[in-house]
C-alpha positions as CSV (number, residue, x, y, z in Angstrom):
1,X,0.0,0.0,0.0
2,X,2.8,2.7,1.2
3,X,4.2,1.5,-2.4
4,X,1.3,2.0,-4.1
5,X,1.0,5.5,-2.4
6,X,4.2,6.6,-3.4
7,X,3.8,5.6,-6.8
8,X,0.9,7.6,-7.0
9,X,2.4,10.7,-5.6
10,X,4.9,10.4,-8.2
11,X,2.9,9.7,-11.4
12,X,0.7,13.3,-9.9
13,X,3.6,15.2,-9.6
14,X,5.0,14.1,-13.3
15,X,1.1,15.4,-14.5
16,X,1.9,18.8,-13.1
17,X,5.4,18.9,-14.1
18,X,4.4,18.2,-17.9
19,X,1.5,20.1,-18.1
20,X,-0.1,23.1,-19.4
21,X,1.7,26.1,-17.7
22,X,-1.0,29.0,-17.8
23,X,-0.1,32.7,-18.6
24,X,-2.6,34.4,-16.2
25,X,-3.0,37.5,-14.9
26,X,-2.1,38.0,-11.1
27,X,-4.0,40.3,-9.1
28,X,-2.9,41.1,-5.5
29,X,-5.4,41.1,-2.9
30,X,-5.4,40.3,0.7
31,X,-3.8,37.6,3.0
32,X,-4.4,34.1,2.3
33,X,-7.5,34.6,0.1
34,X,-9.4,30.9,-0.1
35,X,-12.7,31.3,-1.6
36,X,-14.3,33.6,-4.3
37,X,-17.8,34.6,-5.6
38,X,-18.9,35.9,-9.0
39,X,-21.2,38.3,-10.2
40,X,-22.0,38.2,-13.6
41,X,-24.5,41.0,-13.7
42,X,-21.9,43.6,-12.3
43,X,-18.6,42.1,-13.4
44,X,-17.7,41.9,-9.3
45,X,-15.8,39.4,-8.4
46,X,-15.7,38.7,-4.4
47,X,-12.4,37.2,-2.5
48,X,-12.4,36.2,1.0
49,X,-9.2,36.7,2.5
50,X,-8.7,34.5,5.6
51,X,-6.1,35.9,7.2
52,X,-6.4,39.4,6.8
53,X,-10.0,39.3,7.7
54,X,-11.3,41.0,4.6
55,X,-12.6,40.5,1.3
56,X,-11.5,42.1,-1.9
57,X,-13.8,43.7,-4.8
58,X,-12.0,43.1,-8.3
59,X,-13.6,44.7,-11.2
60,X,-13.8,42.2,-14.1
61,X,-13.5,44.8,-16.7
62,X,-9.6,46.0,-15.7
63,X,-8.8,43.5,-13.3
64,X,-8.1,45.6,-10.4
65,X,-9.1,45.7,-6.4
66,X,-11.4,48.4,-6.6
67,X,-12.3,48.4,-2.8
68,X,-11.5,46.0,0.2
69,X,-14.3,45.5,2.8
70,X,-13.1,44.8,6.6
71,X,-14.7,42.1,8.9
72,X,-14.1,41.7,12.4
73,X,-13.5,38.2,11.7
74,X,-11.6,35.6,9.3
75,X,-14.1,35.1,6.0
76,X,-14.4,31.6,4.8
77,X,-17.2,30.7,2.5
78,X,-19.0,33.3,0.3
79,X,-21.7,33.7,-2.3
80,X,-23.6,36.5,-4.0
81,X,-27.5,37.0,-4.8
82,X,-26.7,38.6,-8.4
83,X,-30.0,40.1,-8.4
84,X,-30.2,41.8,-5.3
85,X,-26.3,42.6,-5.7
86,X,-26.1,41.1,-2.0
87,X,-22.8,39.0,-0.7
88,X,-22.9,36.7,2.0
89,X,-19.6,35.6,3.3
90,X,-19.2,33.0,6.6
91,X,-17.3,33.9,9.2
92,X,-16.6,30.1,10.8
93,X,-14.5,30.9,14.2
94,X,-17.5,33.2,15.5
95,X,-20.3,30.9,13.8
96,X,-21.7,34.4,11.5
97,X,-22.9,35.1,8.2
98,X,-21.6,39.0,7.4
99,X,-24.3,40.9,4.8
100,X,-22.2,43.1,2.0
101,X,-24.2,45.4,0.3
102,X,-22.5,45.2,-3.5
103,X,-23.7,48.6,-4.2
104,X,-22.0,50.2,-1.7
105,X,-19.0,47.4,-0.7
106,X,-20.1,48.1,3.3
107,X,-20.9,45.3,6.0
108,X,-25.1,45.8,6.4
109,X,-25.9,42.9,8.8
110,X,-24.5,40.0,10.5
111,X,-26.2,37.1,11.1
112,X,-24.9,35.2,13.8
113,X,-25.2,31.2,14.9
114,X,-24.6,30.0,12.2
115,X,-21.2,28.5,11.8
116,X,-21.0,27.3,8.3
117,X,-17.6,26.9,6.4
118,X,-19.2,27.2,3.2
119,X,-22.8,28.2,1.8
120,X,-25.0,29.1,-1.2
121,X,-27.5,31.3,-1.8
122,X,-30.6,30.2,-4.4
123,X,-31.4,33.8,-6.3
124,X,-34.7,32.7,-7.4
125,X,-36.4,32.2,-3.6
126,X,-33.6,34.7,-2.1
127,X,-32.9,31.9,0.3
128,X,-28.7,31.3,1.7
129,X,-28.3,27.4,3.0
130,X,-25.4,27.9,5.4
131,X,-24.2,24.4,6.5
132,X,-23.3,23.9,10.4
133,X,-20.3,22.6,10.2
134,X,-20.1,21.4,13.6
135,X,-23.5,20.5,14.2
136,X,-25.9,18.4,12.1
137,X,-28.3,20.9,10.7
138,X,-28.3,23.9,7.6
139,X,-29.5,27.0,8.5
140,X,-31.9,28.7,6.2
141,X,-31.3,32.6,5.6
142,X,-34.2,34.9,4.3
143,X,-32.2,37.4,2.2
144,X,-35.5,39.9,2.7
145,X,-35.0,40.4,6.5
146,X,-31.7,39.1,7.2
147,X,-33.5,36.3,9.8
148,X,-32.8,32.4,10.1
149,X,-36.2,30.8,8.9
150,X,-35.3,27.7,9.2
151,X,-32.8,24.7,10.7
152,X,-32.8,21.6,8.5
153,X,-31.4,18.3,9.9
154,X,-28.7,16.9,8.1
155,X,-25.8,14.5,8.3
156,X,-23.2,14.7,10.4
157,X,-20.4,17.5,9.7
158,X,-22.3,19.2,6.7
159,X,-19.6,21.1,4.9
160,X,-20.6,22.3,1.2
161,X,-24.1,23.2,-0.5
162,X,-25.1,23.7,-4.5
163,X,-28.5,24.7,-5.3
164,X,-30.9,24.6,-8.1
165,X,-32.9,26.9,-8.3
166,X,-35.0,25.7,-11.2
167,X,-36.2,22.3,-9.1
168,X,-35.7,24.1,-6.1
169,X,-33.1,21.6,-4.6
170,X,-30.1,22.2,-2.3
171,X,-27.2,19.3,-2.4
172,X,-25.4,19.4,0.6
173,X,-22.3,17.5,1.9
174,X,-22.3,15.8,5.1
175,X,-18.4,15.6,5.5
176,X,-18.4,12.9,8.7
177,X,-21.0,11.1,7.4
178,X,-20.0,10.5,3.9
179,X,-23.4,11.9,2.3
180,X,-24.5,14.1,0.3
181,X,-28.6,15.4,1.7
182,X,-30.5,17.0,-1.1
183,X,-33.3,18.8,0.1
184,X,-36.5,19.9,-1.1
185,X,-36.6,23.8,-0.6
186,X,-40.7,23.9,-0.8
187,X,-40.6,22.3,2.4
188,X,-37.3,22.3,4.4
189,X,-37.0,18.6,4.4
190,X,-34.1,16.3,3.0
191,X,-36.3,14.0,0.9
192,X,-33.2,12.2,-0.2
193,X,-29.2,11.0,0.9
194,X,-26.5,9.6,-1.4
195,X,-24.3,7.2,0.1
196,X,-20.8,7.8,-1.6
197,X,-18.0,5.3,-0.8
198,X,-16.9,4.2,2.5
199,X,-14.8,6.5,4.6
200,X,-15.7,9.2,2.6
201,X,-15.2,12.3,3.6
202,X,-17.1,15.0,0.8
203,X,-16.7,18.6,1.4
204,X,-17.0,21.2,-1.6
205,X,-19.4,20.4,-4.2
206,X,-20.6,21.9,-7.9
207,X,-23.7,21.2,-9.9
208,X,-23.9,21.4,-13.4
209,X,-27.5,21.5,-13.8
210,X,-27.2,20.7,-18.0
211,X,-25.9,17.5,-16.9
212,X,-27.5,17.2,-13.8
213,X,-24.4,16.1,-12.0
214,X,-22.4,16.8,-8.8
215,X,-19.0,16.8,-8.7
216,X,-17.9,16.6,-5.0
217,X,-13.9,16.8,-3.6
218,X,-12.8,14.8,-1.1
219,X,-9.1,15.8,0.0
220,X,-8.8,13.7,2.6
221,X,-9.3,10.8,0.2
222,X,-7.6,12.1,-2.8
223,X,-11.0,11.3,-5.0
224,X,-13.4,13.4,-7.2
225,X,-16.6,11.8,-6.9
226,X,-19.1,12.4,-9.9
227,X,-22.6,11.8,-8.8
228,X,-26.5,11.6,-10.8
229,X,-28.0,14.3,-9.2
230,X,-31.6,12.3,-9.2
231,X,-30.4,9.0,-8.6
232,X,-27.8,9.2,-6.5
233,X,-25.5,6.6,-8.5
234,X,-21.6,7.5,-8.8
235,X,-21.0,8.0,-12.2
236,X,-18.0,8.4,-12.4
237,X,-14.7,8.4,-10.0
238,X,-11.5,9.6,-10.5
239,X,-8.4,10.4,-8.2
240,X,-5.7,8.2,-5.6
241,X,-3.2,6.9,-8.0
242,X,-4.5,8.5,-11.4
243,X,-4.7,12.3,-11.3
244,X,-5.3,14.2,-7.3
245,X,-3.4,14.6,-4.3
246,X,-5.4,17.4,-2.3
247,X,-8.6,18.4,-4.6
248,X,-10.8,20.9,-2.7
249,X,-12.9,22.9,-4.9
250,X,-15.0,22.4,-8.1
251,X,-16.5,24.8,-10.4
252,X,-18.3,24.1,-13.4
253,X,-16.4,26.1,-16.5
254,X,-18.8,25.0,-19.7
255,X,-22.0,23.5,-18.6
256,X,-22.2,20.3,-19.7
257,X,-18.4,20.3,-21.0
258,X,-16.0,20.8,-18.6
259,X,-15.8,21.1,-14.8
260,X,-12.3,22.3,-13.2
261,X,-10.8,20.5,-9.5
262,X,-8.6,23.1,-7.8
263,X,-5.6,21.1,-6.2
264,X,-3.1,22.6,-3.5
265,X,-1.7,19.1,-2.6
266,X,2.4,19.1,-3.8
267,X,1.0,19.7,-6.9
268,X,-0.7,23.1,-7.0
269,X,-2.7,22.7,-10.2
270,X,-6.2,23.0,-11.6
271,X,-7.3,19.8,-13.6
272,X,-9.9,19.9,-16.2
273,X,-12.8,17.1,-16.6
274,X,-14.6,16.2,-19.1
275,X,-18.2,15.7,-18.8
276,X,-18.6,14.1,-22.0
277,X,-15.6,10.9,-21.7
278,X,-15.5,11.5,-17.6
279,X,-11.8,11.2,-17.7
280,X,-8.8,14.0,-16.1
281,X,-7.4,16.4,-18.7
282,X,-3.9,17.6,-18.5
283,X,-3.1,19.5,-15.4
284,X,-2.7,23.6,-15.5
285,X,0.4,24.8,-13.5
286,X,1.4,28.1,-12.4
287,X,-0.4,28.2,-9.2
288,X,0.1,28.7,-5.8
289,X,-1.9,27.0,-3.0
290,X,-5.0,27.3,-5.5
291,X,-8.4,26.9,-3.5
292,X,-11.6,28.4,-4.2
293,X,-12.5,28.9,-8.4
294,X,-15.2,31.2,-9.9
295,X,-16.3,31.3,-13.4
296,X,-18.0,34.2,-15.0
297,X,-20.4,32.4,-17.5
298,X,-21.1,35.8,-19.2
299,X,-17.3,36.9,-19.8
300,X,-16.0,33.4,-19.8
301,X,-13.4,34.5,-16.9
302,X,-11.5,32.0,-14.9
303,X,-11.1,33.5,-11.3
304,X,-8.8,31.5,-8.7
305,X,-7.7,32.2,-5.3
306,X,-3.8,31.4,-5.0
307,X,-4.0,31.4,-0.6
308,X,-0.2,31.1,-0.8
309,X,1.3,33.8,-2.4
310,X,-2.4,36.5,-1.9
311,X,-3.0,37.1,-5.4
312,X,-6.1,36.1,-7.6
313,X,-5.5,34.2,-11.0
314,X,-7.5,35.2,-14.3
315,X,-7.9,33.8,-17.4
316,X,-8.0,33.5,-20.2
């Protein structure tokens, strides 16, 4: 087995060595910056910067940090409510959801007991899920009055959430219990769980709804799980001695083409997959401690946050 693991460390390392080496653009921003939101309506693109407890506004258009937003705490997760031009980022050490008016990049509300790592927020009802990361239940944000509506019981540890807002269904990862809970957002209820392989432990998670498939990382495991969004039934499952050593993020970059893995293992790449053969494309270099990706599907952008070196990558 340690053979094995070895083997596999090497054969990852030799797919970053040889692959694509991107030219994008750099943009500084704050300390550490892990996760990023897009908003295609105003061009905005939203960094949370751990470490400097902060997030960073970049205008799409020139690529530039046109205002930084304070927080009295380090951000983690964060989303954006494109139409109400609302950003919602999670504070996890003091359990709070901070409220960021877009129009003006100030702090309007925080929401406190809440605790999630990551979260998403469903446009169409106005609705964030926030998952308690420590705890066993999603909290259910009204983006009208700023209120919890709701506390959902999940699995154990849940970590990520996707949403689609045309069924009105909200995927979210139980990271201790290996599950993912997809609940019915009429009603508050899980009226389903996907059991993924034993021992695993999911945490991020996209949805490509033309596909209607998950893609869910599990670092711990080394494994990108690719999962029927109705059925439940793995798909497809890629990682440990092919392609990963540390994916954490996924972000869908052509619906129904091509999903990108963020990986800040020894490898520090981005590897593409395939939706139509299911297999690992050639891994992108040039990155440094990538985490969180954001894709602008109107300007085609490419946003990642390096959290080693505090700059943003952008291409093409």
């Amino acid at each position: 087995m340690k053979c094995l693991a070895r083997f596999a460390l090497l054969l990852t390392s030799a797919l970053c060595l040889t692959g694509t080496l991107f030219a994008a653009t750099t943009i500084p921003v704050g300390t550490s910056p892990t996760y990023l939101a897009v908003n295609s309506t105003t061009d905005r693109i939203y960094v949370s910067n751990l470490n400097s407890n902060s997030v960073s506004v970049i205008d799409g258009n020139s690529n530039t940090v046109v205002a930084t937003v304070p927080l009295s705490a380090s951000p983690s997760g964060i989303d954006v409510n494109p139409t109400t031009n609302m950003i919602y980022v999670a504070t996890f050490l003091t359990g709070d959801v901070v409220v960021i008016d877009g129009s003006s990049n100030t702090v309007v509300t925080t929401i406190t007991g809440v605790g999630a790592l990551l979260l998403a927020v469903d446009a169409a009802t106005n609705l964030i899920y926030a998952p308690h990361f420590l705890s066993t239940n999603v909290s259910v944000i009204d983006g009208a009055s700023n209120t919890i509506v709701a506390s959902i019981p999940v699995g154990n540890g849940p970590a990520g959430a996707a949403v689609n807002s045309v069924a009105n269904l909200i995927y979210v990862t139980n990271n201790s219990s290996g599950t993912i809970s997809v609940i019915d957002g009429s009603t508050n209820t899980v009226i389903n769980t996907f059991s993924l392989l034993p021992f695993a432990t999911p945490t991020a998670l996209a949805l490509d709804t033309k596909s209607n498939r998950l893609y869910v990382t599990d670092g711990q495991n080394r494994v990108v799980y690719v999962v029927n969004a109705s059925t439940g039934k793995m798909v497809f499952l890629k990682g440990g001695n092919v392609a990963f050593t540390q994916p954490v993020y996924a972000a869908v970059l052509q619906p129904g083409k091509t999903v990108l893995i963020s990986d800040d293992g020894t490898d520090n790449c981005l590897f593409p997959i395939s939706e139509t053969t299911n297999k690992v494309g050639t891994a992108l270099k040039g990155f440094d401690g990538p985490i969180g990706i954001a894709v602008n599907q109107v300007t085609h952008k490419v946003y990642v946050a390096n959290n080693a070196n505090n700059t943003v990558s952008v291409f093409p």
